[in-house]
mmCIF entry with sequence, helices, sheets and N, C-alpha, C, O atoms, coordinates in Angstrom:
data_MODEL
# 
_entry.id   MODEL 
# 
_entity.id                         1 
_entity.type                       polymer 
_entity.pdbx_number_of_molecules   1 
# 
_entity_poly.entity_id                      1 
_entity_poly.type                           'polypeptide(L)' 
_entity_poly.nstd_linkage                   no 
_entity_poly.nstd_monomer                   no 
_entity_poly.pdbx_seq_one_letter_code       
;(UNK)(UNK)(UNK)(UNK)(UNK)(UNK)(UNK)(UNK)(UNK)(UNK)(UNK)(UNK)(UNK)(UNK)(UNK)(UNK)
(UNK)(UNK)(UNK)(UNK)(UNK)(UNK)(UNK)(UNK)(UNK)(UNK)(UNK)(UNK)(UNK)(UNK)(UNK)(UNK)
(UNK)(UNK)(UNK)(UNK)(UNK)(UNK)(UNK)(UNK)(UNK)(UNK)(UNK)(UNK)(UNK)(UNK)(UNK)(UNK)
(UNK)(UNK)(UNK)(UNK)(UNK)
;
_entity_poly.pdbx_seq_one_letter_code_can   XXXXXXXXXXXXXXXXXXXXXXXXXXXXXXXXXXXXXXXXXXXXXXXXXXXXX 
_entity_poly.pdbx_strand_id                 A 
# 
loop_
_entity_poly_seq.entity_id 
_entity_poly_seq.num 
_entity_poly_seq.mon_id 
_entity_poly_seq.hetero 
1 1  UNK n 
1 2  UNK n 
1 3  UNK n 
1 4  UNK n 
1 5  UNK n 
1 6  UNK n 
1 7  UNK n 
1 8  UNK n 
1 9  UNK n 
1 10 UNK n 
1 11 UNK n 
1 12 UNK n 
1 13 UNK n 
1 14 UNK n 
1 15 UNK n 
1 16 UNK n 
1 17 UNK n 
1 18 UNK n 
1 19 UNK n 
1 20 UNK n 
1 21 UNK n 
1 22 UNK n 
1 23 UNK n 
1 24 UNK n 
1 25 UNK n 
1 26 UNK n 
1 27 UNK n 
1 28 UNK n 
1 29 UNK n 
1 30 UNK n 
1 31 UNK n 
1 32 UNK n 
1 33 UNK n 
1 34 UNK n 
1 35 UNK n 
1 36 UNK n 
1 37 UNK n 
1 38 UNK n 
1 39 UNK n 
1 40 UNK n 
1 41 UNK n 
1 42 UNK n 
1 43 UNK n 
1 44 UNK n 
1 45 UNK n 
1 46 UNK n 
1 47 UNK n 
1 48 UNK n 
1 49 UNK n 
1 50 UNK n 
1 51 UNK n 
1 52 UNK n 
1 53 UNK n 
# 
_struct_asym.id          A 
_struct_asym.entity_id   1 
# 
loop_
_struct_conf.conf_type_id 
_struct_conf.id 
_struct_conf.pdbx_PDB_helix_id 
_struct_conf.beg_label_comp_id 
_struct_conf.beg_label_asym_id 
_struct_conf.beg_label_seq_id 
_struct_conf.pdbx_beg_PDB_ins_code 
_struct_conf.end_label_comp_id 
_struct_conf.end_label_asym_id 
_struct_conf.end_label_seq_id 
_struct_conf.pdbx_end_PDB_ins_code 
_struct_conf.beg_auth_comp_id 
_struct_conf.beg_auth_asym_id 
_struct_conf.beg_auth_seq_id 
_struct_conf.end_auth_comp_id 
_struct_conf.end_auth_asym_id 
_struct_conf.end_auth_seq_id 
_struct_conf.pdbx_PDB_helix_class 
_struct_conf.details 
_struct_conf.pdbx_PDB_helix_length 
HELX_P HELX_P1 AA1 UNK A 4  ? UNK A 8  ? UNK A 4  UNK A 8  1 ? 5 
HELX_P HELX_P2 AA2 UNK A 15 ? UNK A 21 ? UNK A 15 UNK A 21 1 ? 7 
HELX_P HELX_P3 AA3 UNK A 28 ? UNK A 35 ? UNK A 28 UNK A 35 1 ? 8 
HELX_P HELX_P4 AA4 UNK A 44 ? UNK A 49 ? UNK A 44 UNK A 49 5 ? 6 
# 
_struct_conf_type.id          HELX_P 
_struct_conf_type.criteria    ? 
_struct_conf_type.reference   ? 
# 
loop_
_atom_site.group_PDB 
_atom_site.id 
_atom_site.type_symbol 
_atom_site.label_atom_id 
_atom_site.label_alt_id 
_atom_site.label_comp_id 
_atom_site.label_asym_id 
_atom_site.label_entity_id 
_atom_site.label_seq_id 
_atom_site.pdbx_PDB_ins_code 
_atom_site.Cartn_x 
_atom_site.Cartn_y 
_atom_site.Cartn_z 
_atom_site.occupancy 
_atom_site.B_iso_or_equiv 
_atom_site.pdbx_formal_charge 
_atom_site.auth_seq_id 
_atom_site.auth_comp_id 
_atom_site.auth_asym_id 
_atom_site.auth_atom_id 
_atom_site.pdbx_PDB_model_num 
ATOM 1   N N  . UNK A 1 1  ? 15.570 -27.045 -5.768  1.00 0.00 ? 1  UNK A N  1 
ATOM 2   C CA . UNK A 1 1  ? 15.522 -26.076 -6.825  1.00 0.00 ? 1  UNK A CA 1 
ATOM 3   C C  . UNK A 1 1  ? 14.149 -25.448 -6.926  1.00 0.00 ? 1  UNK A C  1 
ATOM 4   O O  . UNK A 1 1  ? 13.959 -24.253 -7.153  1.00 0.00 ? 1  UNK A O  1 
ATOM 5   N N  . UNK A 1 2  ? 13.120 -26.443 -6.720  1.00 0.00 ? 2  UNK A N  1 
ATOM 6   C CA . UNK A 1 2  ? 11.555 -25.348 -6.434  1.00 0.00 ? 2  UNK A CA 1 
ATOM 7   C C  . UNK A 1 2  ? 11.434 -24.560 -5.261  1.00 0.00 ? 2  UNK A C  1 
ATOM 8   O O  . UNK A 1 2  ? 10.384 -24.024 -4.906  1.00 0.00 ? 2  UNK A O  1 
ATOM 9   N N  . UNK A 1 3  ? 12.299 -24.509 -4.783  1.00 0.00 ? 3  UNK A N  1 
ATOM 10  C CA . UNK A 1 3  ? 12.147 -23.991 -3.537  1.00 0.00 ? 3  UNK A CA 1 
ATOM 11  C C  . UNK A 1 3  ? 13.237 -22.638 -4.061  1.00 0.00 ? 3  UNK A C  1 
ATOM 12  O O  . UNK A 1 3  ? 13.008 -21.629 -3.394  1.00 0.00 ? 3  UNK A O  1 
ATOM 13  N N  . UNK A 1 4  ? 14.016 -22.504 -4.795  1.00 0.00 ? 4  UNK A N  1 
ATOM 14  C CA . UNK A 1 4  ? 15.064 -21.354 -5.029  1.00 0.00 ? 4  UNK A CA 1 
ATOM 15  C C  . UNK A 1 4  ? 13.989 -20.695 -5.738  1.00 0.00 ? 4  UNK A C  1 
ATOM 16  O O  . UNK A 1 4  ? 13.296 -19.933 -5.063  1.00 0.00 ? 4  UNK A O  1 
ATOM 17  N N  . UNK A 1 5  ? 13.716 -20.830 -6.933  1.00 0.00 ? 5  UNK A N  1 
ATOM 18  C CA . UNK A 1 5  ? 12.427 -20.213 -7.977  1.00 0.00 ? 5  UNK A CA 1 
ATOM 19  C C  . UNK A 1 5  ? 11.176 -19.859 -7.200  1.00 0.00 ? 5  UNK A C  1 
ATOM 20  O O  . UNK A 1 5  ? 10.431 -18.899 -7.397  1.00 0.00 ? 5  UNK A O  1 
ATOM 21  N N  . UNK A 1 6  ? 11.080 -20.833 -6.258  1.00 0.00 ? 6  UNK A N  1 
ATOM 22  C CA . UNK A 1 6  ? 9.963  -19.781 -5.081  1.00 0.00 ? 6  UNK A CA 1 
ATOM 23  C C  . UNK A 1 6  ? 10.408 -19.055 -4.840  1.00 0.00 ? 6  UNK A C  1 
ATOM 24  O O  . UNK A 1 6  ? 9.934  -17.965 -5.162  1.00 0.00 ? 6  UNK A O  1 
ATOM 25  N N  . UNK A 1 7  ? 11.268 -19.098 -4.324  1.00 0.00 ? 7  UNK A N  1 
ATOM 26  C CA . UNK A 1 7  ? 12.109 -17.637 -3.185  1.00 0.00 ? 7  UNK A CA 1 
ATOM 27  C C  . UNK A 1 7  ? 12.236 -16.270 -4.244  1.00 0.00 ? 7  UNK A C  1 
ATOM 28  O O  . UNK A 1 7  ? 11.975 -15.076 -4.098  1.00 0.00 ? 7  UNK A O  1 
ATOM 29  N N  . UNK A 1 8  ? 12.721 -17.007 -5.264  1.00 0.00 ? 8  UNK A N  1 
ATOM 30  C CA . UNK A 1 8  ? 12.852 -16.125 -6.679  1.00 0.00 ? 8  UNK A CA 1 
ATOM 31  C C  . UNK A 1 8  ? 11.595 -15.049 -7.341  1.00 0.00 ? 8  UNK A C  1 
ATOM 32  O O  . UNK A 1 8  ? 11.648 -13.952 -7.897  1.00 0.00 ? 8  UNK A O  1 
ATOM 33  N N  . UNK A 1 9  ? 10.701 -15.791 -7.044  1.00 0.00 ? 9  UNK A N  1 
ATOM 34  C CA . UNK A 1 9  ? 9.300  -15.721 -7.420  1.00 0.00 ? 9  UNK A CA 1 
ATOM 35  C C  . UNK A 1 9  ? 8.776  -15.758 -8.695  1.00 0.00 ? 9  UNK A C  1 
ATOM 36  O O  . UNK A 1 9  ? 7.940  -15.076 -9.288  1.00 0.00 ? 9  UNK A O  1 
ATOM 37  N N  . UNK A 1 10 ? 9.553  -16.843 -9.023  1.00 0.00 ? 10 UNK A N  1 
ATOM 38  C CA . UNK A 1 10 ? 9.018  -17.937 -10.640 1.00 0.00 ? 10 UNK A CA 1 
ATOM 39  C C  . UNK A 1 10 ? 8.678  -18.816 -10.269 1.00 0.00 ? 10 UNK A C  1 
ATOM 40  O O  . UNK A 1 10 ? 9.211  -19.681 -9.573  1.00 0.00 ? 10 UNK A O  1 
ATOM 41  N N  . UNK A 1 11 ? 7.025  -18.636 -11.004 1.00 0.00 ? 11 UNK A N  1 
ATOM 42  C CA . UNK A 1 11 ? 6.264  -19.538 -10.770 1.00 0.00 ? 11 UNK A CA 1 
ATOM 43  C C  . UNK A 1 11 ? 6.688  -21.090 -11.465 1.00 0.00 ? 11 UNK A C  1 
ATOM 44  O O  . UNK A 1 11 ? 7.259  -21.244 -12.544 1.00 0.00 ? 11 UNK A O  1 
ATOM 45  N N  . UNK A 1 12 ? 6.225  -22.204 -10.493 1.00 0.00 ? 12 UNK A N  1 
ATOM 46  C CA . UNK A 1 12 ? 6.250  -23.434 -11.017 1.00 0.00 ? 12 UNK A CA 1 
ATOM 47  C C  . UNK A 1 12 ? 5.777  -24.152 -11.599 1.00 0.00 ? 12 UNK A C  1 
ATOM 48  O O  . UNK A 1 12 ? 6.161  -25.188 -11.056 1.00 0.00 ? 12 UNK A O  1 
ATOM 49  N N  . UNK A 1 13 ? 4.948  -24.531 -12.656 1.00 0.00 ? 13 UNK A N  1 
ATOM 50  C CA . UNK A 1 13 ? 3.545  -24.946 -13.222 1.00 0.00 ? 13 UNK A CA 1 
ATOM 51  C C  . UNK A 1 13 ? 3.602  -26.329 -12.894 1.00 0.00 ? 13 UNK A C  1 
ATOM 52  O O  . UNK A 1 13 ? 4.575  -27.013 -12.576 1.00 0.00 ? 13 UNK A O  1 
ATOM 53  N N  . UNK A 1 14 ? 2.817  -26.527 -12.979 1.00 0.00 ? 14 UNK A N  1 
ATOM 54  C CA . UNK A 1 14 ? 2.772  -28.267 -12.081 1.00 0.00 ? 14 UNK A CA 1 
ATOM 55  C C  . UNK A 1 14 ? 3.355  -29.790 -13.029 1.00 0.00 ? 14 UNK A C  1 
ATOM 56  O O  . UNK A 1 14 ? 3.608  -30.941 -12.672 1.00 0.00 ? 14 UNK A O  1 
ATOM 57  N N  . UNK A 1 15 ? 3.394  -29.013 -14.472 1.00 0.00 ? 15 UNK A N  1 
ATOM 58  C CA . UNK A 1 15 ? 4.386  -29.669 -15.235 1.00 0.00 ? 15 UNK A CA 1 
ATOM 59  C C  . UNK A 1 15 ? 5.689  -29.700 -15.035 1.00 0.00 ? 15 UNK A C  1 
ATOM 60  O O  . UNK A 1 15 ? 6.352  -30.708 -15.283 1.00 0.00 ? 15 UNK A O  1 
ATOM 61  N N  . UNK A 1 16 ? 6.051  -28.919 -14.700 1.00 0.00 ? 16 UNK A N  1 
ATOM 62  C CA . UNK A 1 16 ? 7.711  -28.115 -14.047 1.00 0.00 ? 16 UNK A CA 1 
ATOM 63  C C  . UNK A 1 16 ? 7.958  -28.657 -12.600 1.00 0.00 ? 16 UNK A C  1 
ATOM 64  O O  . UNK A 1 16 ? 8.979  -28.252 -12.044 1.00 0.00 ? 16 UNK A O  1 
ATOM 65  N N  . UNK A 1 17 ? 7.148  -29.520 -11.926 1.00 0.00 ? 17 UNK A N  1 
ATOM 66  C CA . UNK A 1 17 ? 7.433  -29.688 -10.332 1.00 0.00 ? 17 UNK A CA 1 
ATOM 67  C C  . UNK A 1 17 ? 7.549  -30.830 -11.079 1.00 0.00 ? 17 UNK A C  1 
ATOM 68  O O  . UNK A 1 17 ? 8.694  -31.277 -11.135 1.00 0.00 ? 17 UNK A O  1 
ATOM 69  N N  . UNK A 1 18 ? 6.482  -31.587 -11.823 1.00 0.00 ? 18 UNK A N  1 
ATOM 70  C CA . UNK A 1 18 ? 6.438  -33.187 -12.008 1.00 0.00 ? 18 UNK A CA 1 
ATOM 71  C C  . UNK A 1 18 ? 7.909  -33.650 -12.528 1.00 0.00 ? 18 UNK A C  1 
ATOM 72  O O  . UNK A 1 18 ? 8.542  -34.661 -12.223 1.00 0.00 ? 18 UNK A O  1 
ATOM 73  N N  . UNK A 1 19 ? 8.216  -32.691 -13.325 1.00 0.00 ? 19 UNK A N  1 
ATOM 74  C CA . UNK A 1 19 ? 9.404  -32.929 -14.130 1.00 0.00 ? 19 UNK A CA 1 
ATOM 75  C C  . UNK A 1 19 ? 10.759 -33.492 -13.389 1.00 0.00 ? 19 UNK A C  1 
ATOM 76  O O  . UNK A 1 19 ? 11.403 -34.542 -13.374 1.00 0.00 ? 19 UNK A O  1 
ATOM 77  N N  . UNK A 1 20 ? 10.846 -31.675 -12.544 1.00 0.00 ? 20 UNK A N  1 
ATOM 78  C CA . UNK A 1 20 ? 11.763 -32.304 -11.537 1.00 0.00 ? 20 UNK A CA 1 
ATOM 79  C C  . UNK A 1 20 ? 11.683 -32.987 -10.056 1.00 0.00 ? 20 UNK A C  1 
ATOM 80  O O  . UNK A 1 20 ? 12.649 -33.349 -9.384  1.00 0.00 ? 20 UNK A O  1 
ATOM 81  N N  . UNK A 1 21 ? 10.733 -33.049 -9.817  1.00 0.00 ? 21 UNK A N  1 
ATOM 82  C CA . UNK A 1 21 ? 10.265 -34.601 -8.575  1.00 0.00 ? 21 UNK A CA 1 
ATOM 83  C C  . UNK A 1 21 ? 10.488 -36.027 -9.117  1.00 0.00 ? 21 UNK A C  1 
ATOM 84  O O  . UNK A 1 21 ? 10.728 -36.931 -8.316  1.00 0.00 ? 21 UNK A O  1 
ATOM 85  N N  . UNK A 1 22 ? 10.435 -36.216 -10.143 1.00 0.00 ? 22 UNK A N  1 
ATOM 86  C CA . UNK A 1 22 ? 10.331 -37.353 -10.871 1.00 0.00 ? 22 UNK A CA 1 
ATOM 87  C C  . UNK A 1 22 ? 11.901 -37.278 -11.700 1.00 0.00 ? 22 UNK A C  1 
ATOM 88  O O  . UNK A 1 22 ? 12.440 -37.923 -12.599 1.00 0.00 ? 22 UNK A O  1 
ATOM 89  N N  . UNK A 1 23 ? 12.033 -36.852 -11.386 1.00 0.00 ? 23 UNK A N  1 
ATOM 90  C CA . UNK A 1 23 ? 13.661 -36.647 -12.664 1.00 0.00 ? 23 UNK A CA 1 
ATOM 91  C C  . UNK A 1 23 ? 14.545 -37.902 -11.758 1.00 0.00 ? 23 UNK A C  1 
ATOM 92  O O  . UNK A 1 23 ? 14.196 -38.136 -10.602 1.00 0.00 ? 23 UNK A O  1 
ATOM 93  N N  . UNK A 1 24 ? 15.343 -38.429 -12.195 1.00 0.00 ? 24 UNK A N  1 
ATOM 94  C CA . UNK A 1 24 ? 16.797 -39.749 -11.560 1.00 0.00 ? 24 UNK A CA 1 
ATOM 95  C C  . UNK A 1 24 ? 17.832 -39.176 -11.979 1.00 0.00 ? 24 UNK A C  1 
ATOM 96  O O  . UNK A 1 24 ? 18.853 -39.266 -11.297 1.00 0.00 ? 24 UNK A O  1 
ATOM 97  N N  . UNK A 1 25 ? 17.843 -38.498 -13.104 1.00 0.00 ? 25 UNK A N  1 
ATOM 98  C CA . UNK A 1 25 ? 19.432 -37.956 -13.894 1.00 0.00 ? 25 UNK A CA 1 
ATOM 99  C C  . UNK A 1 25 ? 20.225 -36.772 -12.893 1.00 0.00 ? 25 UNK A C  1 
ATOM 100 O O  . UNK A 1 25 ? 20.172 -35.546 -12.993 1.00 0.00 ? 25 UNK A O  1 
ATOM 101 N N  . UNK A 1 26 ? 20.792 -37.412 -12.140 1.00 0.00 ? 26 UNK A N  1 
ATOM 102 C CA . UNK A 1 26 ? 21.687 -36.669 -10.660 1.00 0.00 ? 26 UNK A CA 1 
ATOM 103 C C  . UNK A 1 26 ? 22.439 -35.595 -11.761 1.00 0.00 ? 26 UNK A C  1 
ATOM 104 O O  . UNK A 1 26 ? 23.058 -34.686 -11.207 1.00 0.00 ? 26 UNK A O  1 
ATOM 105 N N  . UNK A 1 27 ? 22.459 -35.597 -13.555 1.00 0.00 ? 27 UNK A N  1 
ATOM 106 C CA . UNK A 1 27 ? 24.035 -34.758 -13.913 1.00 0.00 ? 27 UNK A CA 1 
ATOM 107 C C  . UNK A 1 27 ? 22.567 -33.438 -14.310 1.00 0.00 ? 27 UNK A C  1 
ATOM 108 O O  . UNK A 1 27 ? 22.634 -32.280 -13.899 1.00 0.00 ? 27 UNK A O  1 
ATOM 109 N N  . UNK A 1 28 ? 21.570 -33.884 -15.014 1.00 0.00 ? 28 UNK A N  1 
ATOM 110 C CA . UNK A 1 28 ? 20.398 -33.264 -15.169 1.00 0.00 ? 28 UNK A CA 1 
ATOM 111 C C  . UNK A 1 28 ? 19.930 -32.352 -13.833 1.00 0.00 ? 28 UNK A C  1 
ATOM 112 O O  . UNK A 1 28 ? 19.953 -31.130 -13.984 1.00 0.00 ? 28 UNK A O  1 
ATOM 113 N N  . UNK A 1 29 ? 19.560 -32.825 -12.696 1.00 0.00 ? 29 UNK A N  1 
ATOM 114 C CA . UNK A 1 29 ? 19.600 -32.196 -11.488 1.00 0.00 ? 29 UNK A CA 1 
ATOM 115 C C  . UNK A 1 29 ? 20.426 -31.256 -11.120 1.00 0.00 ? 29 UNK A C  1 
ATOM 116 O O  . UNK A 1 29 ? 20.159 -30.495 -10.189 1.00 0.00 ? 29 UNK A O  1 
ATOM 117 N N  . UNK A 1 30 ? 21.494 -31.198 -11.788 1.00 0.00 ? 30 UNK A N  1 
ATOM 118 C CA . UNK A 1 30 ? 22.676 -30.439 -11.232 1.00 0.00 ? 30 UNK A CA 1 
ATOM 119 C C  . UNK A 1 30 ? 22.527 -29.321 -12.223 1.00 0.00 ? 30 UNK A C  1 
ATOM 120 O O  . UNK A 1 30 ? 22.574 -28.180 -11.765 1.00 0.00 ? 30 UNK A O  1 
ATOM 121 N N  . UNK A 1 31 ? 22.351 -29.482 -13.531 1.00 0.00 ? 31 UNK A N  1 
ATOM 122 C CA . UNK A 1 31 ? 22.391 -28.337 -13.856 1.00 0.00 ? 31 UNK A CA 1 
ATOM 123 C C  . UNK A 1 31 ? 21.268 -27.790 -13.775 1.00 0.00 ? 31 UNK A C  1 
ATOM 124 O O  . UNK A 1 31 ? 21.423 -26.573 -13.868 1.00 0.00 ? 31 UNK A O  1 
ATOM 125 N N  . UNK A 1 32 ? 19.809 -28.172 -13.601 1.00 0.00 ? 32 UNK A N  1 
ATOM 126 C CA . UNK A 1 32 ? 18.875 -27.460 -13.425 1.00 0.00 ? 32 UNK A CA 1 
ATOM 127 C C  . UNK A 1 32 ? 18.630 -26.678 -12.259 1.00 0.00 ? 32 UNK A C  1 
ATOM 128 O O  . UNK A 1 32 ? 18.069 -25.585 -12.338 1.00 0.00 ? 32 UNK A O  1 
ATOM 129 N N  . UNK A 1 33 ? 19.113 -27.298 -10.905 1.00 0.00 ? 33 UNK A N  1 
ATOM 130 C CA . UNK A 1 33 ? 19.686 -26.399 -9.931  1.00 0.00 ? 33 UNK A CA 1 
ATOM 131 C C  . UNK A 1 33 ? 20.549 -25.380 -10.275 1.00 0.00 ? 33 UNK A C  1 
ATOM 132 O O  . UNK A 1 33 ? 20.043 -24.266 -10.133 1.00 0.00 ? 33 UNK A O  1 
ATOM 133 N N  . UNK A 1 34 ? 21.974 -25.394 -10.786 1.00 0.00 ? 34 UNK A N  1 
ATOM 134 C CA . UNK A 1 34 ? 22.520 -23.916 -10.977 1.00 0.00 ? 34 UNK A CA 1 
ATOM 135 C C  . UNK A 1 34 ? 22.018 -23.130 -11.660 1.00 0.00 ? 34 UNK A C  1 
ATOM 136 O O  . UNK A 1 34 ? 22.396 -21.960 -11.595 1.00 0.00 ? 34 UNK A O  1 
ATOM 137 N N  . UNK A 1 35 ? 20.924 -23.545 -12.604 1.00 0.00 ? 35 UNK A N  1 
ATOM 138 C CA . UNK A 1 35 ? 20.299 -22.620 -13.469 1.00 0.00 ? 35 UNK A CA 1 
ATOM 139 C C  . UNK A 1 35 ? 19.153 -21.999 -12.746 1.00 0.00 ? 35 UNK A C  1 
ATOM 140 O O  . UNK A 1 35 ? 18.631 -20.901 -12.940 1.00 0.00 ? 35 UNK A O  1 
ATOM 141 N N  . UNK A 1 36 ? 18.895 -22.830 -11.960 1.00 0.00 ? 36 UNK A N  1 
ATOM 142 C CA . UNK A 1 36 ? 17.613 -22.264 -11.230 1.00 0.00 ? 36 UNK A CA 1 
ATOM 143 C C  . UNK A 1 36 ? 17.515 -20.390 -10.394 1.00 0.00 ? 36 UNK A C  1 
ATOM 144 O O  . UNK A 1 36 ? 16.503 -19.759 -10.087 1.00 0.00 ? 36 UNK A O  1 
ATOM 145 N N  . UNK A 1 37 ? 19.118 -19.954 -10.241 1.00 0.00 ? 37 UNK A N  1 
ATOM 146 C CA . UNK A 1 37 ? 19.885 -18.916 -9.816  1.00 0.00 ? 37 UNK A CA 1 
ATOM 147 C C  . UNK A 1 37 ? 19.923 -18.009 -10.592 1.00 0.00 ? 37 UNK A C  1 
ATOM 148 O O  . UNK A 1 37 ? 20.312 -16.912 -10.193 1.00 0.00 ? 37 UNK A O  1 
ATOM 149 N N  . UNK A 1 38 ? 19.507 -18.207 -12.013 1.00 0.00 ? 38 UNK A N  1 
ATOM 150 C CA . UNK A 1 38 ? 19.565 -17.199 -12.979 1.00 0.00 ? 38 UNK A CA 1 
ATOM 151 C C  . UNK A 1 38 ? 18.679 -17.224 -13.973 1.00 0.00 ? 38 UNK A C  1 
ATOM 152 O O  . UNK A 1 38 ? 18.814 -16.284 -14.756 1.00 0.00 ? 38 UNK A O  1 
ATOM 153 N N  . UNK A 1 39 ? 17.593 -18.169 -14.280 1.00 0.00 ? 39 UNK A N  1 
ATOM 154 C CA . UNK A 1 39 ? 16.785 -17.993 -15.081 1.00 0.00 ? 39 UNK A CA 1 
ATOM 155 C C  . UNK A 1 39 ? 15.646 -17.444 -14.860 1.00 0.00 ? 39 UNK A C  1 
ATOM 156 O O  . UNK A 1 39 ? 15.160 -17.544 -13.734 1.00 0.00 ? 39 UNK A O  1 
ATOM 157 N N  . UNK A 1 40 ? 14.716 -16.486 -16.257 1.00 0.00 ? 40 UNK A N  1 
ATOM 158 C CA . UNK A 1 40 ? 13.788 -15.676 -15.550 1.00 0.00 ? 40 UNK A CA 1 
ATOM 159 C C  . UNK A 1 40 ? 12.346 -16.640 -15.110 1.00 0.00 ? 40 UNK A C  1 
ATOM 160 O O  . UNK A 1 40 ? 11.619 -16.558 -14.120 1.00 0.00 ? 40 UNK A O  1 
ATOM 161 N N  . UNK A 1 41 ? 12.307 -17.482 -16.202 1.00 0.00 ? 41 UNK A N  1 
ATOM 162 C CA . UNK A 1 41 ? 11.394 -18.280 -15.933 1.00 0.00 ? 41 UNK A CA 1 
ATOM 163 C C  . UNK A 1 41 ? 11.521 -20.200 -15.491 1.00 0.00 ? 41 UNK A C  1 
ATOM 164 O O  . UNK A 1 41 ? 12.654 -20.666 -15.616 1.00 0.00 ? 41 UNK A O  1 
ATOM 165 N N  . UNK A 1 42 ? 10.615 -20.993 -15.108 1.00 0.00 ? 42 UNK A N  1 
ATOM 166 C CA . UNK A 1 42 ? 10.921 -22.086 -14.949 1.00 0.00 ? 42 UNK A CA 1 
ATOM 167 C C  . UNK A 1 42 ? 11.191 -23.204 -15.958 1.00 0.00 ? 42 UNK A C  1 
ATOM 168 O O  . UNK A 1 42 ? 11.734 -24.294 -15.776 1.00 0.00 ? 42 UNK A O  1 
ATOM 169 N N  . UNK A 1 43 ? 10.387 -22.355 -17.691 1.00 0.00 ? 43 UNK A N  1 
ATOM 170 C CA . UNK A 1 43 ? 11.035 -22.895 -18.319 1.00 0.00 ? 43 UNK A CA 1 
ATOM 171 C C  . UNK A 1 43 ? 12.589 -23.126 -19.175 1.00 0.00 ? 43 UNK A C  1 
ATOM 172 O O  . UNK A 1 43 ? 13.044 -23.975 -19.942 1.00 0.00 ? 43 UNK A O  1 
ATOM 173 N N  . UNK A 1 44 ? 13.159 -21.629 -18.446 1.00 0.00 ? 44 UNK A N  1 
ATOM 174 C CA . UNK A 1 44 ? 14.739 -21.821 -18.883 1.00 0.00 ? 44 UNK A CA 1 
ATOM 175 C C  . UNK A 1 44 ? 15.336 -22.724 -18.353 1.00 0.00 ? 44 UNK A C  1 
ATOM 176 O O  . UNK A 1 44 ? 16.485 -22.951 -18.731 1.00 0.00 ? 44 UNK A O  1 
ATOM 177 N N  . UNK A 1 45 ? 14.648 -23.646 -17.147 1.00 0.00 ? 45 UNK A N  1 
ATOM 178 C CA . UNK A 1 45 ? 15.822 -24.357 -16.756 1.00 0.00 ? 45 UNK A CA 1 
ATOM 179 C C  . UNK A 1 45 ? 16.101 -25.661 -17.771 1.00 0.00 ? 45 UNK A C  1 
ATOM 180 O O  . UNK A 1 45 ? 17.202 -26.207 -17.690 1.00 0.00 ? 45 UNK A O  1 
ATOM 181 N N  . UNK A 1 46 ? 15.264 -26.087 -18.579 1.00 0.00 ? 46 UNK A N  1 
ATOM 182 C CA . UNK A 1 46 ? 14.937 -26.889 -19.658 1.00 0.00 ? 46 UNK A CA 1 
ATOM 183 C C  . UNK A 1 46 ? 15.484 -26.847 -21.067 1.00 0.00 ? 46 UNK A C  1 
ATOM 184 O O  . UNK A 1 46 ? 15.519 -27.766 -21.885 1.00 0.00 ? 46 UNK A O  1 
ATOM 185 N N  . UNK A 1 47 ? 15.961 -25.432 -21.207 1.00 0.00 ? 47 UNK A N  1 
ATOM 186 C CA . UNK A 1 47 ? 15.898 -24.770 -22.549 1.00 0.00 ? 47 UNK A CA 1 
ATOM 187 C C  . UNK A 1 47 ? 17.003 -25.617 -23.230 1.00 0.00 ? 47 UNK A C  1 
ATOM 188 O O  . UNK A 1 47 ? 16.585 -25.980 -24.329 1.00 0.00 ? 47 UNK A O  1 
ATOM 189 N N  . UNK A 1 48 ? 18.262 -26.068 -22.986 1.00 0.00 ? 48 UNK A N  1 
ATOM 190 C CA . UNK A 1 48 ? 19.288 -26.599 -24.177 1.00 0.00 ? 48 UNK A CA 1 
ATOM 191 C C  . UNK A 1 48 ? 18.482 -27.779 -24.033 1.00 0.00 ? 48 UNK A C  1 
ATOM 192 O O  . UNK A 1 48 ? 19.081 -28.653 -24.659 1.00 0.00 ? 48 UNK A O  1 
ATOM 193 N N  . UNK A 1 49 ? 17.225 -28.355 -23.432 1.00 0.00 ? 49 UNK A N  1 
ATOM 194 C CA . UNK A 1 49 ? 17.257 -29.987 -23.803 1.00 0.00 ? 49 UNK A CA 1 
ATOM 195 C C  . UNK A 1 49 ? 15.993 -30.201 -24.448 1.00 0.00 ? 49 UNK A C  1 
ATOM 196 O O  . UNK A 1 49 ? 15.542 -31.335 -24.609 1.00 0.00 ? 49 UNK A O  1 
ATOM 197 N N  . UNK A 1 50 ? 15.214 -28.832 -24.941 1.00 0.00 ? 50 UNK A N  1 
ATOM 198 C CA . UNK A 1 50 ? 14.066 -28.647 -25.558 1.00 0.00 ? 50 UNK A CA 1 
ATOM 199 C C  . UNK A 1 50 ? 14.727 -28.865 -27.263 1.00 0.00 ? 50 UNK A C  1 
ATOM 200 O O  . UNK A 1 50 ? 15.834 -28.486 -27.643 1.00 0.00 ? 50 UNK A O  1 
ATOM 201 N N  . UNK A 1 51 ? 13.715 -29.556 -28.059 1.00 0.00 ? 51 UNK A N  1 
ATOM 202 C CA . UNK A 1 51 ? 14.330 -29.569 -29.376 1.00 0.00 ? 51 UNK A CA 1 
ATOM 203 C C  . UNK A 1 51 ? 14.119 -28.161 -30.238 1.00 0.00 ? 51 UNK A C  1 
ATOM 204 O O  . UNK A 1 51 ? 13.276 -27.265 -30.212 1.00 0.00 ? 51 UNK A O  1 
ATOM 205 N N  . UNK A 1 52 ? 15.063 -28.371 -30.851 1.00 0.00 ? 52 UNK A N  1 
ATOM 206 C CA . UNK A 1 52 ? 15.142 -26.565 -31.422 1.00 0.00 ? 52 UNK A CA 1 
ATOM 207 C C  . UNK A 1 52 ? 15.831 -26.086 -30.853 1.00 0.00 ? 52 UNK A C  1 
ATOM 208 O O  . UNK A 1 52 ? 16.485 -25.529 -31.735 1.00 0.00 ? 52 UNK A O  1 
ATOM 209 N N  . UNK A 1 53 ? 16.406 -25.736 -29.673 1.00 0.00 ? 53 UNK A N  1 
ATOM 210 C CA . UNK A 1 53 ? 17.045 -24.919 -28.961 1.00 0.00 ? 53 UNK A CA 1 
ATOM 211 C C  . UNK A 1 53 ? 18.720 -24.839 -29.035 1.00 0.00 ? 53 UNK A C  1 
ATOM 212 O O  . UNK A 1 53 ? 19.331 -24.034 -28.331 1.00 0.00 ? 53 UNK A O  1 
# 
């Protein structure tokens, strides 16, 4: 998925790589990958699991 948002050319902030390099949640992974296809930035891929949102 950092590699789609490269291609994309949304940037990754090095909080945003740690996040998902380090992530185990395979159902979490999955959706942050399909989102990775349509969000403008790297923090939408996060957004329903941010509080408030």
């Amino acid at each position: 998925m950092l590699r789609v948002l490269e291609k994309r050319g949304i940037a990754s902030p090095p909080e945003t790589r740690d996040r998902i390099t380090h992530c185990t949640d395979l159902d979490a992974l999955d959706r942050w990958f399909d989102r990775a296809f349509t969000v403008s930035t790297a923090d939408e891929l996060f957004a329903e699991e941010e509080p408030g949102w």
